[in-house]
C-alpha positions in Angstrom: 57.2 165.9 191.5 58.2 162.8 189.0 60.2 163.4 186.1 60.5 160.2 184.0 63.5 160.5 181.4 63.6 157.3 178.6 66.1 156.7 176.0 65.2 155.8 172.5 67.7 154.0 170.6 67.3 154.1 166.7 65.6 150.7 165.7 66.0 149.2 162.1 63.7 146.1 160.5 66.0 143.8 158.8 65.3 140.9 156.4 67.2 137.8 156.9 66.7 134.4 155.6 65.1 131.7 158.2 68.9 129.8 158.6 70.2 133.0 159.7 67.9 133.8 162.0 68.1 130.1 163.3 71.7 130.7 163.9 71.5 134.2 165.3 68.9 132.3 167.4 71.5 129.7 168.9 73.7 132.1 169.7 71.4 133.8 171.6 70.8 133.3 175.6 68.0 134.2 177.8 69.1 137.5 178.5 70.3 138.8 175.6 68.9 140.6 172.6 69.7 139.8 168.9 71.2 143.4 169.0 73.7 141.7 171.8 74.2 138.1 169.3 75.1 140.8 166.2 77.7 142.8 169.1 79.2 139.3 169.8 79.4 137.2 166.6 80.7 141.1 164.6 82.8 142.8 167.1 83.4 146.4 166.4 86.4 147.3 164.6 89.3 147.8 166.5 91.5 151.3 166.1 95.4 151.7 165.8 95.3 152.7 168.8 94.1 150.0 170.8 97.0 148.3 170.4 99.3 151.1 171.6 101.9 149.5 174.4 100.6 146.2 173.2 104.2 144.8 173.5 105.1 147.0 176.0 106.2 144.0 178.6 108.4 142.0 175.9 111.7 142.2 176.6 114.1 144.4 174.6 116.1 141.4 173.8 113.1 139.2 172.0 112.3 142.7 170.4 116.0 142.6 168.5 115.6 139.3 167.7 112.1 139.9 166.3 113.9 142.7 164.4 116.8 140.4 163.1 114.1 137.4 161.7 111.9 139.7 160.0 115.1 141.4 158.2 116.3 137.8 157.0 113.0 136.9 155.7 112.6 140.4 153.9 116.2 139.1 152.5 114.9 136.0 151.3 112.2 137.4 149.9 114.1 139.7 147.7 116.1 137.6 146.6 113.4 134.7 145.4 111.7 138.0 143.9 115.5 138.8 142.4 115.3 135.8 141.2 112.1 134.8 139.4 112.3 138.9 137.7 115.4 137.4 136.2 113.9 134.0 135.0 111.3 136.5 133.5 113.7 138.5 131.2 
């Protein structure tokens, strides 16, 4: 006994103008599909999470001092905010 099993994926027609397609068409290799170009050139949007433990190798030292410059420049941009609300009243 045979039992053949085949997966339909969902197809959509789509309009594009000819420059599109040329590019698309470029991009394109032997083996892939314009499916595969749209994958490449578009990636997926990426979640939170997939940068969780991101900087999970940096050294708790460049950390602090990451810390310490992003604090000065929220300083400094207070203060030039300060600064042009006052020129403003």
């Amino acid at each position: 006994m045979c039992t053949h099993t085949h997966m339909f994926m969902a197809t959509k027609t789509i309009t594009i103008m000819e420059d599109a397609y040329e590019l698309l068409k470029a991009e394109k290799t032997e083996k892939e599909s314009f499916s595969d170009v749209i994958r490449k050139v578009i990636p997926k949007k990426k979640s939170i999470w997939d940068f969780a433990g991101a900087w999970s190798d940096v050294p708790d030292e460049k950390i602090e001092e990451l810390h310490e410059t992003i604090r000065k420049l929220r300083q400094k941009s207070t203060a030039g905010m300060l600064k042009k609300i006052e020129r403003m009243m």
